[in-house]
C-alpha positions as CSV (number, residue, x, y, z in Angstrom):
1,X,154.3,-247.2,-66.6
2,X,152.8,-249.5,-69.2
3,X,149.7,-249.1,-71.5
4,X,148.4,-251.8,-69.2
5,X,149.1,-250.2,-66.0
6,X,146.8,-247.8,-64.1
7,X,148.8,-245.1,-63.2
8,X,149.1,-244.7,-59.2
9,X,148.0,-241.7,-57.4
10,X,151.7,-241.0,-57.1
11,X,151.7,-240.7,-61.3
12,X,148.6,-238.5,-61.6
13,X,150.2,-236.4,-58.8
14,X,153.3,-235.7,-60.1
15,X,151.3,-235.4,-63.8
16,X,149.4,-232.7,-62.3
17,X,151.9,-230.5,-60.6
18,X,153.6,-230.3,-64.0
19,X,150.6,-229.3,-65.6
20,X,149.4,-227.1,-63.3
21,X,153.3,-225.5,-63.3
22,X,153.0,-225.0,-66.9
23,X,149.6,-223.3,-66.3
24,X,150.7,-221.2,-63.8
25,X,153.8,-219.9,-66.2
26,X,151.7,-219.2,-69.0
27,X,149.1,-217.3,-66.9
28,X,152.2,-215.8,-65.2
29,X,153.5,-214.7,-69.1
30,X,149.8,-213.5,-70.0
31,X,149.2,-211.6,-67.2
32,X,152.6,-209.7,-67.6
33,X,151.4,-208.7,-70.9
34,X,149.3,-206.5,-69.3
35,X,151.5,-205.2,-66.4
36,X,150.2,-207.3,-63.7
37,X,152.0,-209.3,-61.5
38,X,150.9,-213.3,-61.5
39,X,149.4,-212.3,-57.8
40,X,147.4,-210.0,-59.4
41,X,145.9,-211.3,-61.4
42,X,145.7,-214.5,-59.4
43,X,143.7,-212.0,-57.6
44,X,141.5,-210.7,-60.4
45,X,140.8,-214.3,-61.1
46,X,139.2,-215.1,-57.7
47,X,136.4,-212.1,-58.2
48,X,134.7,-214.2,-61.3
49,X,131.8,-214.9,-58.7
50,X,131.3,-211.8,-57.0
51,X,132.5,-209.4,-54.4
52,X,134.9,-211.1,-51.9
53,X,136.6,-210.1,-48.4
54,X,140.4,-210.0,-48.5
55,X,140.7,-212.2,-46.0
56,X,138.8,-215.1,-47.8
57,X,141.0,-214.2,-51.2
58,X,144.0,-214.4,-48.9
59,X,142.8,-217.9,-47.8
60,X,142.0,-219.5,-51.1
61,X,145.4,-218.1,-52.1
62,X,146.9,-219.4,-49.3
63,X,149.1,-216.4,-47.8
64,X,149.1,-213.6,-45.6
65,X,146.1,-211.4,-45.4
66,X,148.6,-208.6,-45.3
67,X,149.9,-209.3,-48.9
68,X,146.5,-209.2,-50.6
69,X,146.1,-206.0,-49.0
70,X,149.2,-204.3,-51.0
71,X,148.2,-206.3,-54.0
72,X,144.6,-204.9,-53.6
73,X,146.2,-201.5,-53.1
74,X,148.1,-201.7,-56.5
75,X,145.1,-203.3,-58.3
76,X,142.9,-200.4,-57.2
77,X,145.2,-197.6,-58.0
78,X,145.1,-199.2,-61.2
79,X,141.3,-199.0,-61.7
80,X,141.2,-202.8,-61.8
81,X,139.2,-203.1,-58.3
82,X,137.3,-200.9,-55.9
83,X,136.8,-201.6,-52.0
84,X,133.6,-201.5,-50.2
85,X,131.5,-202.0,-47.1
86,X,129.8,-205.5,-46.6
87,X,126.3,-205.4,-46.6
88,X,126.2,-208.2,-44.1
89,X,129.1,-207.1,-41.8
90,X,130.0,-203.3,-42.2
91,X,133.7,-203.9,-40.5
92,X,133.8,-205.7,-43.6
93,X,135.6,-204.8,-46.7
94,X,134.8,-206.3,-50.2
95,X,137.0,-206.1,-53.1
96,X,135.0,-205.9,-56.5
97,X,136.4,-205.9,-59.9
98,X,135.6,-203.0,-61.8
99,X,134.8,-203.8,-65.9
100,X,138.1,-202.8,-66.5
101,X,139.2,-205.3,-64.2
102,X,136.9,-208.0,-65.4
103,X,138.3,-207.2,-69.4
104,X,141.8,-207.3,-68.4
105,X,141.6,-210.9,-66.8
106,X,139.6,-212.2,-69.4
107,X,142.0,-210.9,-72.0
108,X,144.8,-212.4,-69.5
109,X,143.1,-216.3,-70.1
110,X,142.8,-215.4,-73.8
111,X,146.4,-215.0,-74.3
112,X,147.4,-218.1,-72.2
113,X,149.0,-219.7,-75.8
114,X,150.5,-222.3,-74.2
115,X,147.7,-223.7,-72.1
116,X,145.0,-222.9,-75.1
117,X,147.7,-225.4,-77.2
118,X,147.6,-228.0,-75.1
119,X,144.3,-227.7,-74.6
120,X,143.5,-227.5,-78.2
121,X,145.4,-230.9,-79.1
122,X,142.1,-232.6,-77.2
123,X,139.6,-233.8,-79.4
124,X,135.7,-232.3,-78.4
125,X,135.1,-235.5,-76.5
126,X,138.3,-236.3,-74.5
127,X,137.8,-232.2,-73.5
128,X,134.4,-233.3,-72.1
129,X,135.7,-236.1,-70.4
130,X,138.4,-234.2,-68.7
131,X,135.9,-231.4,-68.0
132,X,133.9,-233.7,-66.6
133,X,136.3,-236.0,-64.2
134,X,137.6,-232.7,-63.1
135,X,134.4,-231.3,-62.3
136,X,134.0,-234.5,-60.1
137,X,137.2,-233.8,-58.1
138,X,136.2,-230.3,-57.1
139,X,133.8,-230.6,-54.7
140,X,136.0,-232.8,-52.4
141,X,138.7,-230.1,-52.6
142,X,137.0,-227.4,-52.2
143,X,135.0,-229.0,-49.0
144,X,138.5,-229.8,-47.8
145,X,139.4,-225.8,-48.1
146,X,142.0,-225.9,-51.1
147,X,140.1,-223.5,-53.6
């Protein structure tokens, strides 16, 4: 691809899943570091907003409700997340981080060097730029159900 060029959505894709690999590692590495499994903390990660049923953390992660149950198990026996009732639908369970589990994943994204690097070699402005054209691009992904 030349300077010239626009790169095609076939570019950006394949630009993304490389970057988003990368990511993934790192996070993967971090959350090691404090004897969690990627899941796990993939798991911790989707609690920043509140309380959520397994069954909606099983479909942003995209497996079997099943699986987050054992990973919720191990998280809770841990200390890193507690179950309870729904207010709006007591057949319900909620998983809510506990503060230990909200320190842990915020020292896991601390400790993400690789990701922090490249993030680092963006100037202030070209960060806000890509803050911003990826805050564009969330809204029609997540009304399409990926997040």
């Amino acid at each position: 691809m030349s300077a010239s060029t626009a790169p095609t959505r076939a570019d950006l894709l394949a630009l993304l899943a490389v970057i988003t690999t990368a990511q993934w590692q790192d996070f993967g590495a971090a959350a090691a570091r404090h004897g969690l499994t990627a899941m796990q903390a993939k798991v911790l990660s989707q609690l920043d907003n509140g309380p959520l049923p397994m069954r909606a953390i099983a479909e942003r992660l995209v497996c079997d409700a099943s699986n987050i149950t054992g990973i919720v198990d191990r998280l809770e026996s841990h200390g890193f997340v507690h179950r309870e009732v729904s207010p709006s639908d007591r057949r319900v369970k909620n998983v809510v981080t506990t503060d230990s589990g909200r320190d842990t994943i915020r020292r896991v994204r601390a400790e993400m060097r690789a990701t922090h690097g490249a993030l680092d070699a963006l100037g202030e402005a070209e960060r806000a730029s890509l803050y911003d054209m990826l805050d564009r691009m969330r809204p029609i992904m997540e009304s399409r159900g990926q997040l």
